[in-house]
N, C-alpha and C positions, 0 to 999 in steps of 0.2 A: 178750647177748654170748656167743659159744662159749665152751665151755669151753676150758680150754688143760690141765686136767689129762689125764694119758697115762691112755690107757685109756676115756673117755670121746667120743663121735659127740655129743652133741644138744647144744641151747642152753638157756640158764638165764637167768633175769633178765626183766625186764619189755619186753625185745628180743626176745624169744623169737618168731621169724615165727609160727608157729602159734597164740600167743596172740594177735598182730596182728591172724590173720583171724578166730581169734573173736571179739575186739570188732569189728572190721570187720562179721558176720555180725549180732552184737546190736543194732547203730546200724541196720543195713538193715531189721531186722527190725521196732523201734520204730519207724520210719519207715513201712513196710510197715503198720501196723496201727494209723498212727494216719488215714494216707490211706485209706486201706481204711473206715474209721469215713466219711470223707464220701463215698467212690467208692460203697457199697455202701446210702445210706442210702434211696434213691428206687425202688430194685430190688423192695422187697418192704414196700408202706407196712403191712401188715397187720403184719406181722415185723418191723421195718425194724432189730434188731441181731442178728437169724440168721446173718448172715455173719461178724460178728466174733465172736460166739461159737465158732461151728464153726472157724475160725482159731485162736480164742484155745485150744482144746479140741486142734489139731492139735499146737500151740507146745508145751502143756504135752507132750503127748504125746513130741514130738522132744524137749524136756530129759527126759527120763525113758529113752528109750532112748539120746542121746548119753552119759548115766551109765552106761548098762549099758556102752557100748562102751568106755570109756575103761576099764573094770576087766576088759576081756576082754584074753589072751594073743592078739594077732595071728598069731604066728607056730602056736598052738592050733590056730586056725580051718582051717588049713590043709586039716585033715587031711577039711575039709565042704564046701570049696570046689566038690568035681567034683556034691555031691547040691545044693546051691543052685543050681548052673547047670543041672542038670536040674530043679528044682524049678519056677525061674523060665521057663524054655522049659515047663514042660506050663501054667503059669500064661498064657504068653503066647498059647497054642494056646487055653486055656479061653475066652478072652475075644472069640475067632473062632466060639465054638457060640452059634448061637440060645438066648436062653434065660438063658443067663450071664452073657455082654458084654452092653455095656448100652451104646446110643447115644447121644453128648454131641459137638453142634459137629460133626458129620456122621463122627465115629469112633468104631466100639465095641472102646472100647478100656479098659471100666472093667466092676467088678464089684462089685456092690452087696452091702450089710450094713446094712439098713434104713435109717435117712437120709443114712450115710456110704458116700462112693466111693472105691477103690482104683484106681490108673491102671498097671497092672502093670508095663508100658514105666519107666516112673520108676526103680523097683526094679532092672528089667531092666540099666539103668546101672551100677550097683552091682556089680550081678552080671556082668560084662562086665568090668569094671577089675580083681575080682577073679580071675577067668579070665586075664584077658592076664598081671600080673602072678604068679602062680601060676605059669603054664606057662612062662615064660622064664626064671624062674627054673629051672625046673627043668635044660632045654637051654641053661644060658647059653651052653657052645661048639657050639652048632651051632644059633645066633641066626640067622650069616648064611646058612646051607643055604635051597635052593630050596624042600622036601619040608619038613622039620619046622621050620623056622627062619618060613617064609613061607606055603606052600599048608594046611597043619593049623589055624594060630591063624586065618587064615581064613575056616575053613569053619568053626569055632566061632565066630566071631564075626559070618559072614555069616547063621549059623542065628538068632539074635535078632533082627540088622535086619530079614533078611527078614520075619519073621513081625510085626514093628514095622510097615515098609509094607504088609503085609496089610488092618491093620487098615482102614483105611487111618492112620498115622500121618507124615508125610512130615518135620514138626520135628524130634519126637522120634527119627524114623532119624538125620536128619541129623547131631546133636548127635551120639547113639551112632559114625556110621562117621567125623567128625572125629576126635573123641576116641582112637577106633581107629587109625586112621591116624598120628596125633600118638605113640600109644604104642608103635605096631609100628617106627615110625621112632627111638623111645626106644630101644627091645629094642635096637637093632643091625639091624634087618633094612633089606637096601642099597635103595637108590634104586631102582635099575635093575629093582628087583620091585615097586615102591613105585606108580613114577610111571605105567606105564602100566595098572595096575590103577585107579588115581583119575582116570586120563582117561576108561577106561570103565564104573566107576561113575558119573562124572559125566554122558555121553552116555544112561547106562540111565536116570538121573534124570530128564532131558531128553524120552526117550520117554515115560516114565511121564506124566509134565506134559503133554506133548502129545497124547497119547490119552485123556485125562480132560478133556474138554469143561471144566468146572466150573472148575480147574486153569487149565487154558492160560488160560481168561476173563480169570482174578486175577494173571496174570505180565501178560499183553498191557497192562490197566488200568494194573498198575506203570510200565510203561515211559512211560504218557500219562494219570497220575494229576490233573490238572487235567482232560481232555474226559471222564474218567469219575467224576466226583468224586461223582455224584448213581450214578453205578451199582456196579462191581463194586470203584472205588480208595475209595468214601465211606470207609470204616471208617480209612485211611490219611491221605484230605483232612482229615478231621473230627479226629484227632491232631494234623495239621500248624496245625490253624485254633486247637487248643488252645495249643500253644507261645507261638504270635501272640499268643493276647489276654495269655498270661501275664506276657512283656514280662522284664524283669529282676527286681522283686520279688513278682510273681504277686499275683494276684484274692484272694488271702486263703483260708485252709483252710472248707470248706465253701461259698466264695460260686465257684464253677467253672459253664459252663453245662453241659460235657460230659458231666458226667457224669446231668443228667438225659434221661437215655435219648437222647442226643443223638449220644455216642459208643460201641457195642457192642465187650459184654468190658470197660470202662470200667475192673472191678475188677478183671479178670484180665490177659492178653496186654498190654493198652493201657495199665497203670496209671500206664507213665513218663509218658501224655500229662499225666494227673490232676495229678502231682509239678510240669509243668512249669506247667501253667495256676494253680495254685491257690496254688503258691511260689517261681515263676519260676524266671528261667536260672539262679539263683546255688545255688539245690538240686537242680537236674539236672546240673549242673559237681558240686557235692559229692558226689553218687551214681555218677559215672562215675568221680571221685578214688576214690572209696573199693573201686570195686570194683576198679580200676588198683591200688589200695595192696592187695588181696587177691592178687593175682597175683603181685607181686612179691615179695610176701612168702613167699608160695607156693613160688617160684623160690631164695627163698633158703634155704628148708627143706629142700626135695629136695636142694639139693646136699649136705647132709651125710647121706642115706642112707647106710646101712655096708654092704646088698648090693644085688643086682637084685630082690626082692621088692620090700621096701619103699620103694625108689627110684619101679619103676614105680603101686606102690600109692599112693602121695604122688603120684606126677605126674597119675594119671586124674582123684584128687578135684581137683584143684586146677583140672584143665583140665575138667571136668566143670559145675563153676562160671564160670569164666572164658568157655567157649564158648559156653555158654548165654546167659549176660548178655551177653557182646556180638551174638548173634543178636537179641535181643529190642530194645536199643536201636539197631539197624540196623533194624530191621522198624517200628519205633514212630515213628523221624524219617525214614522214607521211605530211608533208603537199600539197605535188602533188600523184596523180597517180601513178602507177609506169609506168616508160618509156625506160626502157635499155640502161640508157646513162651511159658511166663510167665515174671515176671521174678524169678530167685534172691532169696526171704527177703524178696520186696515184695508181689509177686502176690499174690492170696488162691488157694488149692489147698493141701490138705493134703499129698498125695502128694509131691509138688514139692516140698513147705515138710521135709517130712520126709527125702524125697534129702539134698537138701543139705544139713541137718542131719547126715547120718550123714559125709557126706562131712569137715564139720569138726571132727567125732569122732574121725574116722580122723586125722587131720592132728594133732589133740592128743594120742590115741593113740602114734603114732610118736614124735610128739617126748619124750613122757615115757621109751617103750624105750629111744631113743636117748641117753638122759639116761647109760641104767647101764652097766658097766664092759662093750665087748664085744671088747675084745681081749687079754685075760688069761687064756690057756684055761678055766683052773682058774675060773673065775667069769663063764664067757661066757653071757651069753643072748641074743644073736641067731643064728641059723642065718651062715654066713658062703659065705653062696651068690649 
């Protein structure tokens, strides 16, 4: 419940939204790695628990740095914000040089450190939520201006996508310039700059799709995912065929046929299929609840930000999570295209497993700031910008 004492923003008690979505994030996780134990077992009979190790190894990783975050001053970081988003941009450039970038799934968009991968774009998230939020705080009255309110966080922000599509990465743009969109429209900045910049982003989308032979193949397919089920829609038919056999209480964890080698990505992008064949509808309803109860919870945390920082810093992660997982279960039951996004804290991907992790750091983070006194001059610690 809020507090109701004067002088206090945050929530206390076992209501607390932000502890909501960390157990929310825990349950997805344990789920995430116990299906992963069967999705993962037929991929590599020599190895065959390689994968949940490397998981289990990324997991430990993200609580270890979700600790470090929580004891870090938010309001501190500030002052490193502008070298992480140059940091993350030569990062994003690195992975464009032969040599570096390393090709996974027809994009090089990862850089190698002996048997583990970095997917830089991931980060690049991060770093983008930090940036938007950052700089509007800074210009809160001149949000709604054409020039610094609208054309500058832009072209800071079009500098990562772009180099995001280079790779070529076309989900993980996606995810970035929603989220973007979603926050510049947070900021204050009006419509009328808004709407028809997203009409022609979404047209440049369109050509890009269109001019990439490979691309248009896999949108066409969608549209007539039955007469291409054996060619470019299989990886989509072969989800939908999972669903079906799963029925209401699903084939039993392990006894799935998808996953041997039947459905590709099985552990990664596709794992809702796994969820639904192996523990039916009633666990894919539970996973779509829980990530619905992350969101809303989400929703009811940002309202009590105390200024535009941490207001929009709480909105990205939350929407950061939220976009992604509903891109991925649109894509898995055939209602999107396919996009190569995995699925938040289920997937197997360190990089991804790690995002999100920070993101419900940040989110516990805030709620603890907002806990202490910030309208008392004499004992203020939030910036009140």
């Amino acid at each position: 419940m809020p507090k109701s004492s004067k002088g206090h923003v945050g929530y206390s008690g076992v209501l607390n939204p932000a502890t909501v979505v960390f157990i929310c994030a825990v349950a997805l996780s344990i789920l995430g790695i116990t299906v992963l134990f069967s999705a993962s077992l037929p991929l590599d009979k020599s190895q065959p628990y390689r994968f949940i190790e490397k998981q289990a190894l990324w997991m430990g990783l993200t609580s270890i740095v979700g600790l470090c975050l929580l004891k870090l001053n938010l309001e501190w970081m500030r002052r490193f914000i502008w070298v992480g988003y140059v940091l993350l941009a030569f990062g994003l450039v690195a992975v464009l040089v032969p040599g570096v970038g390393h090709w996974v799934n027809g994009s090089r968009s990862w850089i190698r450190f002996g048997p583990f991968g970095i997917q830089v774009a991931e980060f690049a998230k991060i770093g983008l939520i930090f940036f938007v939020a950052h700089y509007f705080s800074c210009i809160r009255k001149e949000n709604g201006t054409f020039l610094r309110g609208f054309i500058y966080p832009c072209l800071g922000i079009g500098l990562y996508v772009g180099l995001v599509i280079l790779q070529p990465d076309l989900g993980t743009a996606l995810v970035m310039s929603m989220v973007a969109i979603c926050l510049l429209y947070l900021a204050g900045v009006k419509l009328y700059y808004l709407i028809p910049s997203v009409t022609a982003g979404f047209a440049g989308v369109v050509a890009l799709i269109y001019n990439d032979a490979e691309r248009w193949s896999r949108l066409t397919a969608f549209w007539n995912m039955e007469a291409e089920k054996a060619g470019d829609a299989y990886q989509g038919w072969q989800a939908l065929l999972a669903f079906g056999a799963g029925g209401i209480d699903g084939v039993g964890l392990g006894n799935g046929r998808q996953q041997l080698s039947f459905l590709p990505e099985a552990h990664n992008d596709f794992i809702f299929a796994i969820v639904g064949e192996e523990l039916g509808l009633i666990a894919t309803l539970a996973v779509v609840t829980i990530y619905a109860v992350m969101f809303f919870a989400g929703v009811l945390h940002i309202r009590r930000a105390p200024n535009t920082y941490h207001f929009l810093l709480s909105s990205g992660c939350v929407l950061v999570i939220s976009v992604q997982a509903l891109l991925n279960l649109g894509v898995v039951t055939g209602v999107l295209p396919t996009t190569g996004l995995p699925l938040p804290f289920i997937s197997y991907g360190g990089s991804n497993f790690l995002t999100m992790g920070i993101c419900v750091a940040i989110l516990l983070n805030t709620s603890i700031a907002w806990r202490n006194p910030a309208l008392e001059d004499s004992k203020r610690k939030l910036k009140d910008i």
